[in-house]
C-alpha positions as CSV (number, residue, x, y, z in Angstrom):
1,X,102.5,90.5,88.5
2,X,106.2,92.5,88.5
3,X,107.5,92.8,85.1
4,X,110.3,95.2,85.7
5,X,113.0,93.5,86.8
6,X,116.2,93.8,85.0
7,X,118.2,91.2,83.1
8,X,121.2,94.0,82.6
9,X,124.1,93.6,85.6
10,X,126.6,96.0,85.8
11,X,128.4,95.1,89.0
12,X,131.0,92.3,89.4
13,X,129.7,88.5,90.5
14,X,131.8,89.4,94.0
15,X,129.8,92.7,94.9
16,X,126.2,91.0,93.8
17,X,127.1,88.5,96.7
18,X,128.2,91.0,99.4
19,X,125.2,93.5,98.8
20,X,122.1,92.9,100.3
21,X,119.2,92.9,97.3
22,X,117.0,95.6,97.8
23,X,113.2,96.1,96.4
24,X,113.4,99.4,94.5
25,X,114.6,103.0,95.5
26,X,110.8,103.6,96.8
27,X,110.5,100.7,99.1
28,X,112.8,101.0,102.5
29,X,111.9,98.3,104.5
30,X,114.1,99.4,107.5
31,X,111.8,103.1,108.2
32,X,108.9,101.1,107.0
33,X,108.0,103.6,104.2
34,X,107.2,103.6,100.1
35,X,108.2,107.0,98.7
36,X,107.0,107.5,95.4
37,X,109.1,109.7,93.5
38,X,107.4,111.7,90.7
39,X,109.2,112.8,87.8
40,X,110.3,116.9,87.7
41,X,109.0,117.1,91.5
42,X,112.1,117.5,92.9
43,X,112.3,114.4,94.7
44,X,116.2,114.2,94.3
45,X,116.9,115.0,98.1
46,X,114.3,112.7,99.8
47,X,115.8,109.7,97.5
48,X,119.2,111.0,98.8
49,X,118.0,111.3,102.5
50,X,116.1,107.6,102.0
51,X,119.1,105.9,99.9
52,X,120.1,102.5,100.7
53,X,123.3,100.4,99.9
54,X,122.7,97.0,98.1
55,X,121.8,95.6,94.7
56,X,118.2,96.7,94.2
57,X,116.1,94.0,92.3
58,X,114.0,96.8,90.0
59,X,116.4,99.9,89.3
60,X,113.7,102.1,87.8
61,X,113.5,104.9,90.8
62,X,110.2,106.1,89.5
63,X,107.6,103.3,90.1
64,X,103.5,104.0,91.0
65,X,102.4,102.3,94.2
66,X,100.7,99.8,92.2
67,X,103.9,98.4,91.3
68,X,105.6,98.6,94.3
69,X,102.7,96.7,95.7
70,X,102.8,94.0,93.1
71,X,106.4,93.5,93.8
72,X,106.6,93.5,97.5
73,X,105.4,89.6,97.4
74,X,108.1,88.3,94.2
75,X,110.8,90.2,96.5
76,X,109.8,88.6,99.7
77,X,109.7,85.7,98.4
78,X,113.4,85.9,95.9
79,X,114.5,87.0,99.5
80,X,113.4,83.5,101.7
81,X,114.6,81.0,98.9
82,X,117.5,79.6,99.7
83,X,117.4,80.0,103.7
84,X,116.8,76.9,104.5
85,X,120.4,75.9,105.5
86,X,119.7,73.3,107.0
87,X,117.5,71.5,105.3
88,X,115.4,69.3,106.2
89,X,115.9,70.1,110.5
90,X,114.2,74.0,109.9
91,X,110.6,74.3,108.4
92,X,110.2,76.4,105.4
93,X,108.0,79.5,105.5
94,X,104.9,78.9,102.9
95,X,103.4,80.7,100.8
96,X,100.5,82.2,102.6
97,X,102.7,83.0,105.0
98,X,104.8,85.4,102.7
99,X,101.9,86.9,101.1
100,X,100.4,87.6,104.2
101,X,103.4,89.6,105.5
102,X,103.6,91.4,101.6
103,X,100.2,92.7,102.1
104,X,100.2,93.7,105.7
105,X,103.5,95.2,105.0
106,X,102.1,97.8,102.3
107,X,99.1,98.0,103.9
108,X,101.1,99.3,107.1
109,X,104.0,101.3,105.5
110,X,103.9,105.3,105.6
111,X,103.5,105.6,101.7
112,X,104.1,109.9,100.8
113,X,105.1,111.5,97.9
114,X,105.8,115.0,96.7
115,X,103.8,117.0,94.0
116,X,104.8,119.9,92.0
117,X,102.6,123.3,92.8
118,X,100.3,123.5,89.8
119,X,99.8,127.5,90.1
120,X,103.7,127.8,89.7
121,X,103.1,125.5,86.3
122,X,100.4,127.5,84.9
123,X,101.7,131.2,85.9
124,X,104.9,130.2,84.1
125,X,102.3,129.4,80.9
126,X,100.5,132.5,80.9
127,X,103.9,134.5,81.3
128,X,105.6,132.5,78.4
129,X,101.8,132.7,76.2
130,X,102.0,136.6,77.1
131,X,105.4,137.0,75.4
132,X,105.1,135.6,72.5
């Protein structure tokens, strides 16, 4: 299960309620895609090119697809509690139902990431091993 969600909030009671909550940096539901963003890969533009406005449930931009998988369901489901407006005239979506759609969804999302070129890493060693 998810244990990364944060207990910290550092945005006013009025904003939390205007935002739509939002998965993680990784997961953007509208392009149906999970970028994975590796630390020192320069994956600062694409999280620029992908951000979303809202409140996002785990802040933590760098999360393994593992993670993101394990949290698609306890954010599908945080987002259908509560819809039931009209309770009891609309039926409410169960549980199989919600996993279902968290596990097709993940299954079907374009997942990429970016990598770092590993000859640039170790021709920068051998140059810094031959100077000193």
């Amino acid at each position: 299960m998810c244990a990364l969600f944060s207990s910290k909030s550092t945005s006013s009671k009025t904003e939390e309620v205007d935002k739509p909550l939002l998965l993680n940096e990784a997961f953007h539901e509208p392009l149906r895609c999970i970028f994975i963003a590796i630390p020192k890969t320069g994956t600062t533009s694409i999280r620029t090119q992908l951000q979303q406005t809202g409140k996002f449930l785990i802040p933590n931009p760098h999360l393994s697809i593992l993670q993101v998988r394990d949290c698609i369901y306890p954010y599908y489901l945080q987002r259908s509690l509560g819809k039931n407006l009209s309770f009891p005239t609309q039926p409410l979506i169960d549980d199989a139902t919600i996993r279902n759609k968290a596990t097709s969804d993940f299954e079907s999302f374009f997942k990429f990431s970016t990598v770092r070129n590993p000859w640039a890493i170790a021709y920068r060693s051998w140059i810094a091993t031959c100077r000193s």
